[in-house]
N, C-alpha and C positions, 0 to 999 in steps of 0.2 A: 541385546545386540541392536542397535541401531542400523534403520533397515531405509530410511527417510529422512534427509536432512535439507530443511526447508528456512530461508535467509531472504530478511529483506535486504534491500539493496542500499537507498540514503542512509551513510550512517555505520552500516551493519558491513556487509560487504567489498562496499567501495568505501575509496580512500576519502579524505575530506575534498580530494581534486578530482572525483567523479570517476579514478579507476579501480583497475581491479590487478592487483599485485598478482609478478611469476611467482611469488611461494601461495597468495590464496589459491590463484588457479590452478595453481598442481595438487592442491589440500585435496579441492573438490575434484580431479580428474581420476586420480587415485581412490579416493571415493567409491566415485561413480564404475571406475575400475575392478574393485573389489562388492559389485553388485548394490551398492546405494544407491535410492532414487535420488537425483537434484533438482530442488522446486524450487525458483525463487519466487517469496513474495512481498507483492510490493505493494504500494497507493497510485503505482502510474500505471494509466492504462496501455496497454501492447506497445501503441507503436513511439512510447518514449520511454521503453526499455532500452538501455543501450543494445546496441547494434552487436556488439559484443558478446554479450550476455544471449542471445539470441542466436548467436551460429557458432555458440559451446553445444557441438552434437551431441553430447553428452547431457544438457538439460532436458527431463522429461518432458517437463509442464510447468506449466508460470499462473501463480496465481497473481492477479492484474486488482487492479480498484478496490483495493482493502477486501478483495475476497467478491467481489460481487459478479466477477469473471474468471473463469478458470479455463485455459486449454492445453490441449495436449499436443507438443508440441512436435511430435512424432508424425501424429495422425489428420491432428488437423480437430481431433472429437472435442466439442463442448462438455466439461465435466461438470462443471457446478455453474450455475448464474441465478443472482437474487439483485430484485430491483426496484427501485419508490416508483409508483405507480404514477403515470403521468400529471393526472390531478393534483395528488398531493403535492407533486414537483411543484406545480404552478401555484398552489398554495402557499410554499415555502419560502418562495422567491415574490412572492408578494408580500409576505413578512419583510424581507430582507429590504424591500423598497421603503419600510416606513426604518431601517436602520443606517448609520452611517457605514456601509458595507459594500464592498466589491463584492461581485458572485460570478460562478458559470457554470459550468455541469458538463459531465460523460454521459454520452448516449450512442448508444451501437457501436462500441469502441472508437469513436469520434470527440472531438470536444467543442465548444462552442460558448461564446459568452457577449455581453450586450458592447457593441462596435464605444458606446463610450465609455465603458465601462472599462475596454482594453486599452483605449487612449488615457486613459488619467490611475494605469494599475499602480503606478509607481506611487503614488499616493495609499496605498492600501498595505503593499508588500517590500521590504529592505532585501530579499536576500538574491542578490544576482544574478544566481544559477537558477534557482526557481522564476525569476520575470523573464528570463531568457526561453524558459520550456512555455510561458507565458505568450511569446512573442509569438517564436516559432510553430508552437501547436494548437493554438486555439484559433475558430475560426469566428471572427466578429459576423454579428447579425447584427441588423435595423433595434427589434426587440426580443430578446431570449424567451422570455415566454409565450409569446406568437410563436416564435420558432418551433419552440418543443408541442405546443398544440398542435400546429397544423400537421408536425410529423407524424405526433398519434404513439410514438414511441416510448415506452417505460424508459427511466433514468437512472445511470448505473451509480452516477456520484451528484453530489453538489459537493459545490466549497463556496465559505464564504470568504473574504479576505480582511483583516484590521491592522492597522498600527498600534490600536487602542488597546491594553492589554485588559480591562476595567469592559468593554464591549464584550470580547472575546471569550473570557469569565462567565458572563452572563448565557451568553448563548451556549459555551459549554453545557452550563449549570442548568439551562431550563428547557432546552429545543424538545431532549426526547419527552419533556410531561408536556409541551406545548402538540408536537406532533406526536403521538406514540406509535411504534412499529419504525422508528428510527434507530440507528445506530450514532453517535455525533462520537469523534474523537477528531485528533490532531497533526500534523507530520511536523510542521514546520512553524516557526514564533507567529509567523501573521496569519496562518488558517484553520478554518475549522472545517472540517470533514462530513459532509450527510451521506451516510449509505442506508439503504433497507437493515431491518435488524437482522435480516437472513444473514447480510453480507462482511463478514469481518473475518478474517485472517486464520482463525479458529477453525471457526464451520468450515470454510473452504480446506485446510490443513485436515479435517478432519474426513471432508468428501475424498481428497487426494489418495489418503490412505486406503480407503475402504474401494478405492478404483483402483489400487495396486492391490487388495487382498494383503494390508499389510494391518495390523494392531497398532494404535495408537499408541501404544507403549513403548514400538518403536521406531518413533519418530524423534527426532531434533528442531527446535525451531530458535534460531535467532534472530535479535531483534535490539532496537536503540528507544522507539518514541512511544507514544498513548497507542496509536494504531498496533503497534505487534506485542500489545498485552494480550489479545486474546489467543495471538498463536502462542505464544510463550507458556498460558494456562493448558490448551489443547495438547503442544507436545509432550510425550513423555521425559521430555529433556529439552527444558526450556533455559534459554542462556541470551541474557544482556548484555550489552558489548559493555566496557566503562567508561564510555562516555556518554550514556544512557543516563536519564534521568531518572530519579530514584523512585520515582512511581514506579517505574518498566523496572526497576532491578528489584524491586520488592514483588515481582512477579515472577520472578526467574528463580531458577535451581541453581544457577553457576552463573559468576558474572566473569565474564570474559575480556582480553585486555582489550584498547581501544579501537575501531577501525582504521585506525593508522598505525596501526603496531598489528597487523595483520592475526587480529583477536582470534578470527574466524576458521583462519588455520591453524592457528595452537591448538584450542580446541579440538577441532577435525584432528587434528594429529594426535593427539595425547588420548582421545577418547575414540575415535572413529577406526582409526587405517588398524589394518593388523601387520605388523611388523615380520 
């Protein structure tokens, strides 16, 4: 019996135009109605969750930044948080200054990235809605790693940004043996992802459960990209949308129809709601 059903949002839940369909949201209302917890989880941190998604009273908790914040969003309680240690932050991003790379980072559920770095992003990134969340949520600084020193704050994310798919490759392929105690994966064609290895969709899916008193066996987890393989591994029922790349569906138990063919509630329905 599924007791947990946990969903990213790009991709997974919303549509390819950034909503969220009347048959999903009754999938999960009904759900949550017949005593399911709703977590969604994502790679964006809190405050560019949609608006939406957030005053669904019926969501318990949101796991944020590939798992590397987790709250409850009931109470307000911190449930999990795992995060690259400020040095090595500054470390990392001094690698990335000898690469042809955009970068910026999450810190204290805030975002922040180098002021020329956000003038010339378009140069790094193609996808519109993502340079859009670009525009709007990041805060330019003079120099980002002066920034994040003086703060003194651990870092929840890094991303780096490329066109170059040949760059992108490489840094998948060799950051975690360059840095170890990283986690590197991907949401989107031009980024790559740093979290703590604490912090990935899994762990967090997993912290979520054991703070409802629930077995991981039954939990649900959906997902489309690199980032929601490891919630897909953690739940007892892990399901890839089909429009997922077939890394993420050779990961999953069931592959579910597309985010635009509203996957997320077929699923929920046919295996979740009791009739």
């Amino acid at each position: 019996m599924i007791k947990l059903i946990a969903f990213d949002l790009d991709g997974t839940l919303l549509t390819t135009d950034k909503k969220i369909t009347p048959r999903t949201y009754d999938a999960l209302k009904n759900a949550a109605g017949q005593g399911v917890h709703i977590v969604p989880a994502t790679g964006r941190f809190l405050r560019t969750v949609p608006q939406e998604i957030k005053d669904m009273d019926f969501v318990d908790c949101i796991i944020s930044i590939n798992g590397a914040y987790v709250i409850d969003m009931k109470t307000g309680e911190e449930i999990y948080r795992s995060e690259i240690p400020v040095n090595e932050a500054i470390d990392i991003m001094s690698f990335f200054d000898t690469m042809p790379v955009a970068y910026d980072c999450y810190m204290n559920n805030d975002s922040f990235i180098n002021q020329k770095m956000m003038d010339e992003i378009e140069s790094y990134v193609d996808d519109r809605f993502y340079l859009d969340l670009v525009w709007k949520h990041r805060k330019g600084v003079p120099e980002l790693k002066e920034h994040i020193r003086a703060s003194g704050h651990d870092i929840q994310k890094i991303m780096a940004y490329t066109k170059d798919m040949e760059i992108k490759r490489y840094l998948m392929d060799n950051l975690e043996s360059m840095f170890p105690g990283l986690k590197v994966t991907s949401s989107i064609k031009n980024n790559v992802e740093i979290n703590a290895s604490g912090a990935d969709k899994g762990k967090a899916l997993e912290a979520v459960a054991q703070y409802f008193h629930i077995d991981i066996s039954e939990t649900m987890g959906f997902g489309d990209s690199y980032n929601d393989i490891p919630l897909l591994r953690a739940a007892g029922t892990g399901v890839c949308m089909g429009n997922g790349n077939d890394v993420t569906k050779s990961s999953a138990d069931i592959i579910a129809p597309s985010n635009d063919d509203d996957g997320v509630a077929q699923i929920i329905e046919e295996m979740v709601l009791i009739h």
